[in-house]
C-alpha positions in Angstrom: 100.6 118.9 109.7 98.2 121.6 109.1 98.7 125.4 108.6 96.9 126.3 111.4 98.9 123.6 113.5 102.3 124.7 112.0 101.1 128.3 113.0 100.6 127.6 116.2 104.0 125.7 116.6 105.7 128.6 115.2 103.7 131.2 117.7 104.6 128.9 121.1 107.9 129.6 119.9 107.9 133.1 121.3 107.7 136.7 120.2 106.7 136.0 117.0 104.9 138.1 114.6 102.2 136.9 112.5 101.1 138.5 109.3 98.2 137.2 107.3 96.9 139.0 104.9 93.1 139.2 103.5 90.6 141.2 101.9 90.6 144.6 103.4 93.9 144.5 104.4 96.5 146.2 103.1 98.4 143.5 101.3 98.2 142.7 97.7 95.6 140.3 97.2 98.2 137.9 95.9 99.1 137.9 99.9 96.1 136.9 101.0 95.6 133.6 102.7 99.5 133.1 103.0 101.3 133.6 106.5 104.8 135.5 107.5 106.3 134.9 110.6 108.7 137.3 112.4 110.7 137.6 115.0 109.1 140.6 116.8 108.6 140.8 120.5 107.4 144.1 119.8 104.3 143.5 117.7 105.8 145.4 115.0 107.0 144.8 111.9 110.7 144.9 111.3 112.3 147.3 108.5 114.8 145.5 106.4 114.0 141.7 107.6 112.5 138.7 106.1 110.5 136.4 107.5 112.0 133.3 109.1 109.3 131.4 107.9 106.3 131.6 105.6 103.1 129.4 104.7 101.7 129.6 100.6 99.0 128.6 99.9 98.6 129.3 95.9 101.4 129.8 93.2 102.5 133.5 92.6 103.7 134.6 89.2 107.2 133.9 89.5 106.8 130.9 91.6 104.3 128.0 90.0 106.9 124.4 90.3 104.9 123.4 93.3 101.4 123.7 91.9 100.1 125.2 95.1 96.7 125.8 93.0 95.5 122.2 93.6 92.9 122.7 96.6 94.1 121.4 100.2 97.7 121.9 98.9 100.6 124.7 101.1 103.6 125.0 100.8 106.4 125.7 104.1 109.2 127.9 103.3 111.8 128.0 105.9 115.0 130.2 106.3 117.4 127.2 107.4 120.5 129.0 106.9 123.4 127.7 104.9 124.8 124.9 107.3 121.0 123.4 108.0 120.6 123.5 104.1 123.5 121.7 103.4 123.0 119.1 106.3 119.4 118.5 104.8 120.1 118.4 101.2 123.8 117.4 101.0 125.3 120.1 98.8 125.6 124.5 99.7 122.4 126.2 99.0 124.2 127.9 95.7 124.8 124.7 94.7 121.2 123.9 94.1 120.4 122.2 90.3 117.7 122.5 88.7 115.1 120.8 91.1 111.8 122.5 89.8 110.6 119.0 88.6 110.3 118.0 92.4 108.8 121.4 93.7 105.2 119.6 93.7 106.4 116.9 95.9 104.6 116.2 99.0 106.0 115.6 102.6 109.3 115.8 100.6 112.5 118.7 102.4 113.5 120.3 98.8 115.2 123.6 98.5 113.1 126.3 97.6 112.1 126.6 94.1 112.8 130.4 94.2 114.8 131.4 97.2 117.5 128.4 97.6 120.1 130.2 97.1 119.4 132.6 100.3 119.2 128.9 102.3 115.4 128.2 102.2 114.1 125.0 102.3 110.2 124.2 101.7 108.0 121.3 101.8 105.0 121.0 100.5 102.3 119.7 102.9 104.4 118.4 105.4 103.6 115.4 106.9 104.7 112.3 108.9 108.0 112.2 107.0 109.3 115.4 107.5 107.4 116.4 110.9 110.1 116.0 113.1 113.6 117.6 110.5 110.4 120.4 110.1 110.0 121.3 113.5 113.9 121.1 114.4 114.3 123.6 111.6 111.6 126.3 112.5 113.3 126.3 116.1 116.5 126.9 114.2 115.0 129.5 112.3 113.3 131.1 114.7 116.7 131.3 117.5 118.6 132.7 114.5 115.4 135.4 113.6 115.7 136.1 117.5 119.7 136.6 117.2 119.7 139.2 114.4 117.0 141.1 116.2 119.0 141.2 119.3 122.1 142.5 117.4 119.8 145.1 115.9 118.6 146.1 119.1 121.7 146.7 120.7 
């Protein structure tokens, strides 16, 4: 899978918002050629909500276990939520040991080197092997993104 072929699975979802960030733009430049996706019928930005999904495409300060620096690699991050994280990885997303050491893998579900215990899962360059759990789990992510902004909007 490709970004622009994950974006474009994530955007046929419906009412999704996508941010990516460049020169010019208003983002950090740390930002820039990364991708957040919101659930946002509106076209606008929500206050006080994540993404459901993001695509990396370099390591930030706080964040360098998968080596995203190496050219041609991303990294996914998905908000699975608690029960699709421990379905996937076999153990509660505060349960997560130290894992950094696989963060690099390719094609590989791992929990999130930063953000596992919130429930995200990541995989760097998905491919063949995780194509299908990958998809499953941006639907997933993506009805839940859709739930919380229907609550919020009455």
């Amino acid at each position: 899978m490709e970004i622009d072929e994950i974006t474009e699975f994530i955007e046929s979802l419906g009412g999704v918002l996508t941010l990516a960030p460049g020169p010019g733009s208003d983002f950090p430049e740390i930002a820039w050629g990364d991708r957040f996706f919101y659930y946002a019928p509106d076209g606008q930005v929500p206050t006080r909500v994540q993404p459901f999904a993001t695509l990396v495409t370099k390591d930030n300060p706080d964040d360098t276990s998968s080596n995203l620096n190496r050219p041609g690699v991303f990294r996914l991050n998905i908000s699975a939520g608690r029960e699709a994280f421990t379905e996937h990885l076999g153990h509660p997303p505060r349960e997560v040991a130290d894992h950094r050491g696989d963060a690099g893998r390719s094609d590989t579900l791992l929990a999130h080197p930063v953000y596992a215990g919130a429930a995200w899962l990541a995989v760097v360059n998905p491919g063949a092997r995780t194509d299908a759990a990958v998809r499953r789990l941006l639907v997933s992510a993506h009805a839940r993104a859709r739930a919380a902004y229907d609550r919020q909007s009455g």
